[in-house]
C-alpha positions in Angstrom: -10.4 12.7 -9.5 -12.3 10.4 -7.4 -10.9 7.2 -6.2 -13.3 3.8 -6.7 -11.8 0.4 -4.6 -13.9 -2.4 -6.5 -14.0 -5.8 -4.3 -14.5 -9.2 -6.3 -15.3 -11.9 -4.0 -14.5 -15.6 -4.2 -15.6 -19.3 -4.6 -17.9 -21.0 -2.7 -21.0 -20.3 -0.5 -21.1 -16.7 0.6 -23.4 -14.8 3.1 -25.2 -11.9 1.6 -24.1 -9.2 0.2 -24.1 -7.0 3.0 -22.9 -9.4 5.5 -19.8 -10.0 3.1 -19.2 -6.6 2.5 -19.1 -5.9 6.6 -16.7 -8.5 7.3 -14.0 -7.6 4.5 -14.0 -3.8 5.0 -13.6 -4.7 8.8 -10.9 -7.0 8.3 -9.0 -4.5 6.3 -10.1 -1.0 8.7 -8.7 -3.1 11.4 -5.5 -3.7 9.7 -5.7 -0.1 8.5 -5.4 1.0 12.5 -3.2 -1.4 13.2 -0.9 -0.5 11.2 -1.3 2.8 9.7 -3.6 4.3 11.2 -3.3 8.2 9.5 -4.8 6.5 6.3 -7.7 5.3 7.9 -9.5 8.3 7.0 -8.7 8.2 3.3 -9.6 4.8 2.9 -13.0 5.6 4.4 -13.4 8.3 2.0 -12.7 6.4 -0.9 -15.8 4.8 -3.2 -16.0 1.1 -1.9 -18.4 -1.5 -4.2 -18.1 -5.5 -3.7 -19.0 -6.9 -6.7 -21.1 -10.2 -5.7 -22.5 -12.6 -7.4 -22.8 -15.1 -4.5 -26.3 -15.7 -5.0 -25.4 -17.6 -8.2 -22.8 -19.3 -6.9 -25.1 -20.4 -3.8 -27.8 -21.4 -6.7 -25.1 -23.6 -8.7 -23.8 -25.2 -5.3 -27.3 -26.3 -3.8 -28.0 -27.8 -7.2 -25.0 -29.7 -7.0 -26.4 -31.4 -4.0 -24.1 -28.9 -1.6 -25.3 -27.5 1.7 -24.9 -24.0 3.1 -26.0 -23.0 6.7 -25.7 -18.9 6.5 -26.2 -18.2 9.8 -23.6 -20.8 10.7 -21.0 -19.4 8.2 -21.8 -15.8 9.3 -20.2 -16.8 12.6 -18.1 -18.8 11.9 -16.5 -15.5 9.7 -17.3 -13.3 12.5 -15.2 -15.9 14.6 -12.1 -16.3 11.9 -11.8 -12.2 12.0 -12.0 -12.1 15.6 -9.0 -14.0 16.0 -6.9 -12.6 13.2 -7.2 -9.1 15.3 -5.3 -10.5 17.5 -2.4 -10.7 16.0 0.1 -7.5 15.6 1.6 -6.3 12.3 5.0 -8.3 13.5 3.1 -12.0 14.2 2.5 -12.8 10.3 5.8 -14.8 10.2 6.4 -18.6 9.5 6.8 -19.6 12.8 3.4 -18.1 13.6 1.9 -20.1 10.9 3.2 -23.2 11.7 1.8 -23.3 14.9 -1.7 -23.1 13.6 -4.4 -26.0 14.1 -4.9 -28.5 11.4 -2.2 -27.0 8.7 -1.9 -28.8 5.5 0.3 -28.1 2.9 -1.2 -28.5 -0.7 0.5 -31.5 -1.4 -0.8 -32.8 1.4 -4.5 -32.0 0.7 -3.9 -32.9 -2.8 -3.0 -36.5 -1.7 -6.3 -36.2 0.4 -8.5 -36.1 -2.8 -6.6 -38.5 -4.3 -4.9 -36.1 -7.1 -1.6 -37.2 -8.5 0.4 -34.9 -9.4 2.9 -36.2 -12.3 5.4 -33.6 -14.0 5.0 -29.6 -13.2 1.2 -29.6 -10.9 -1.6 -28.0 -11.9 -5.4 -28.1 -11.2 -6.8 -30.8 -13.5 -10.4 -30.0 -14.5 -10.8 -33.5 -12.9 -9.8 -31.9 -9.4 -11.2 -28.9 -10.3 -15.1 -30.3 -10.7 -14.4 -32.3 -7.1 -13.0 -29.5 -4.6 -14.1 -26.1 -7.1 -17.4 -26.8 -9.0 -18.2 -23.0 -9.8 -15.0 -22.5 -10.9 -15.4 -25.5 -13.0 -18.6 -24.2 -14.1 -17.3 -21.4 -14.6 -15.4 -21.6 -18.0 -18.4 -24.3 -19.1 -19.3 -22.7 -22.5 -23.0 -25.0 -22.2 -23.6 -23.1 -18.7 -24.4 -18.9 -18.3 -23.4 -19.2 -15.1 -19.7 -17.3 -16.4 -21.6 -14.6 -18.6 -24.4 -14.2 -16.2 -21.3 -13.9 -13.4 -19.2 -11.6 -15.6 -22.4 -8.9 -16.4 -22.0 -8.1 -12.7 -18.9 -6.9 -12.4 -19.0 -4.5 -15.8 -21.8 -2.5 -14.2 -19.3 -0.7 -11.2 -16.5 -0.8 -14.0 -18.7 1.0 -16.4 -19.5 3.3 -13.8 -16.0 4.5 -12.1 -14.5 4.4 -15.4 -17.3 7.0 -16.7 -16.8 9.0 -13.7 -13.2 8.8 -14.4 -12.2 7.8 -11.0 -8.8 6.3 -9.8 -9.7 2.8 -9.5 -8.5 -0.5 -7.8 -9.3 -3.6 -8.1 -9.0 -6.2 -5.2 -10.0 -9.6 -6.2 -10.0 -13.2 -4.4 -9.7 -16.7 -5.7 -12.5 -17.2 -8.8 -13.0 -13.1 -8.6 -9.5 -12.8 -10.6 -10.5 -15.0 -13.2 -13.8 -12.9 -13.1 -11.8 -9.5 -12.9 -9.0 -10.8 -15.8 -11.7 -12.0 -18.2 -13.8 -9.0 -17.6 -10.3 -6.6 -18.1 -10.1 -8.5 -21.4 -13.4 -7.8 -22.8 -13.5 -3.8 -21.9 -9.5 -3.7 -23.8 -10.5 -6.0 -26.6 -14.5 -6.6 -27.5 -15.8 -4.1 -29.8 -18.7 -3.7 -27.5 -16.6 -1.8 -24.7 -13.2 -1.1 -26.9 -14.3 2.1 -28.7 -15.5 3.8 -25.7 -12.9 2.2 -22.6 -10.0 1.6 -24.5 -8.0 3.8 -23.3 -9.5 3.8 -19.1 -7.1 1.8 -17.4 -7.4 0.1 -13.6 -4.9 1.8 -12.2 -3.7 -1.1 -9.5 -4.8 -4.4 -9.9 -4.5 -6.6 -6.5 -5.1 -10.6 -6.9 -5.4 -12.9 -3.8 -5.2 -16.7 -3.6 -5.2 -16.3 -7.4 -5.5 -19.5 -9.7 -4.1 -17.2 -12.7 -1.1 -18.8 -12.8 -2.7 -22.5 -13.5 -2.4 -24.3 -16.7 -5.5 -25.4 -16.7 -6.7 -22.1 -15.8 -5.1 -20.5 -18.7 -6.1 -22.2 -21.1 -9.7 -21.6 -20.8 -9.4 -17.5 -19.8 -10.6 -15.1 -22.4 -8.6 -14.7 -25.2 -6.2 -17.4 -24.5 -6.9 -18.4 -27.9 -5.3 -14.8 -29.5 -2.1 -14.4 -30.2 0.3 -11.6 -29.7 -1.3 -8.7 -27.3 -4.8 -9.5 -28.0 -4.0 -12.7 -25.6 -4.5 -10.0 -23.1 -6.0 -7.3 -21.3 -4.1 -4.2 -22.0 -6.1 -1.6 -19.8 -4.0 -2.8 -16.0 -1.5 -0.1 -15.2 -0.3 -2.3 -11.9 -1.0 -6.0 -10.8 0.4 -7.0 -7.6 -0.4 -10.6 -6.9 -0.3 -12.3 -3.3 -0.6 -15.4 -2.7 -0.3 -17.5 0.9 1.7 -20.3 1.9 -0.3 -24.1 1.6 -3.0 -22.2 -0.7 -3.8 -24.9 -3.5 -5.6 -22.6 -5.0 -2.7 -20.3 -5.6 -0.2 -23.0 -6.1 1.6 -21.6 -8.5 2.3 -18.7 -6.6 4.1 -16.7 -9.2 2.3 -14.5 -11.9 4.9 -11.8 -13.3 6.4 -15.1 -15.2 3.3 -16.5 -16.5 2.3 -12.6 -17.8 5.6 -11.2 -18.2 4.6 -10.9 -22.2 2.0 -8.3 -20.9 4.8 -6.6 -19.8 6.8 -6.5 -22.7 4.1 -5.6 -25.2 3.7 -2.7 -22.6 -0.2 -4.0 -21.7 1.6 -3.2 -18.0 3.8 -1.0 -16.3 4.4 -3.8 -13.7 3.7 -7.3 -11.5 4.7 -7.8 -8.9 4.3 -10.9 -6.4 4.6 -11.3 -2.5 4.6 -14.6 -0.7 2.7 -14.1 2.7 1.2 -16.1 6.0 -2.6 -16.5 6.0 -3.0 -16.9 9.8 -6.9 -17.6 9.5 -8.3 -20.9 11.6 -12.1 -21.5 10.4 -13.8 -24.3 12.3 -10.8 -25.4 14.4 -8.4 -25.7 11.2 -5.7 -23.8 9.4 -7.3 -22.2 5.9 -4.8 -20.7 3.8 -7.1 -19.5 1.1 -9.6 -17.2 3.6 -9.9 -13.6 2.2 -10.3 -11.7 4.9 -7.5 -13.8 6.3 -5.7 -12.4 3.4 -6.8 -8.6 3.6 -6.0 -8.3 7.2 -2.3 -9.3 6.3 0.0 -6.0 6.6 1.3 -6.2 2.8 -1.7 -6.2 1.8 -2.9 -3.7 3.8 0.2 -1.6 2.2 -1.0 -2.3 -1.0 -4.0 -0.9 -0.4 -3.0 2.1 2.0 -0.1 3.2 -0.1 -2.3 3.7 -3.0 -5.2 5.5 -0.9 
């Protein structure tokens, strides 16, 4: 059995593909040496594919009147990793964290928008149009931007599942609604069900995930089923991590918000962990930076223990 590792970017500009790809498999081979270095090897041998669709999401920006400089963000990424390798295993603490340039928490940047949070917070589609417009646009039923986002991430499914491979899934920000919703369709459309229903993605990890929004919820596939259909049933493990002061991942707890996947046995388990994002991009403290959340040693666990 082969094993297939299936990365699922997030929001917002992104370089190309190959640029992208570069600077998250470095991020996590440096962590890999780092820390464990004897799995290096089997991580290396393991089938790697980034599932990008950040050419759409650059298209839907730049219409939106947003500017992207690649060559500037290519540094500045190049930059953000640099740093983060200088930190040891031991140096992802609080304390660390704290001492970081320009930290905000949520609240804080929340305020800076001018959200106001009244009763239990969540990401009003309000906020979400101002600070996430391709998430937003996203779940817009009048846009293909979701479908058209969707179609390419069930390609490298399709495939490791036919080759029967061992596969994970490691998935940032808008990539875990993408990943979810596209879960959902293989375990309950009747264009993938008779033929995938019973291929499961053997570990499931979710960064800087907005799963466990309301507002997100409510407009994920199948939220409008009842009973198991709600949900994807072919995720053997889902461990979720999400970083201090992330507003994306506010609600930093999943196995709650899921647990009836667990009791209708759609999932053996979900597990969350709490962690540090020690990246600084452009001077400033960025919670929400993915490779600043694969370098991190529990994620780099996550992903050696099951390599």
């Amino acid at each position: 059995m082969g094993k297939t590792i299936l990365f699922v970017h997030g929001r917002s500009f992104k370089p190309k593909k190959t640029a992208l790809r570069s600077n998250w498999l470095c991020a996590i081979e440096h962590g890999i040496a780092r820390d464990r270095k004897g799995k290096l090897a089997a991580f290396k041998k393991a089938r790697k594919e980034v599932v990008y669709y950040g050419d759409l999401s650059n298209a839907l920006l730049r219409s939106k009147g947003k500017r992207y400089q690649e060559k500037e963000d290519i540094k500045s990424r190049a930059e953000t990793l640099a740093a983060l390798k200088k930190f040891d295993a031991g140096q992802f603490t609080k304390a660390m964290y704290r001492k970081l340039p320009g930290k905000n928490s949520y609240k804080e940047f929340l305020a800076d928008v001018g959200a106001v949070a009244l009763g239990p917070l969540h990401l009003t589609e309000g906020l979400v149009s101002v600070v996430a417009a391709d998430m937003r646009q996203y779940w817009n039923f009048d846009s293909e931007f979701g479908s058209n986002v969707r179609a390419r991430m069930i390609g490298p499914l399709k495939r490791a599942m036919n080759r029967g491979d061992k596969i994970m899934v490691v998935s940032h920000s808008l990539g875990t609604l993408i990943a979810y919703d596209t879960f959902w369709k293989f375990s309950r459309t009747a264009e993938y069900r008779p033929k995938y229903t019973n291929k499961r993605v053997d570990t499931w990890i979710t960064l800087g995930s907005p799963l466990g929004d309301e507002t997100v919820k409510r407009n994920l596939k199948g939220a409008g089923a009842s009973g198991p259909r709600r949900y994807p049933g072919n995720i053997k493990r889902w461990e979720n991590v999400s970083a201090e002061d992330d507003f994306i991942s506010h609600d930093s707890k999943l196995s709650n918000d899921y647990k009836a996947m667990y009791k209708n046995s759609l999932v053996d388990e979900i597990n969350d962990q709490r962690i540090y994002n020690l990246a600084v991009r452009r001077g400033n403290s960025n919670p929400h930076h993915g490779a600043g959340y694969l370098i991190h040693p529990k994620v780099i666990k996550l992903i050696t223990d099951w390599v």
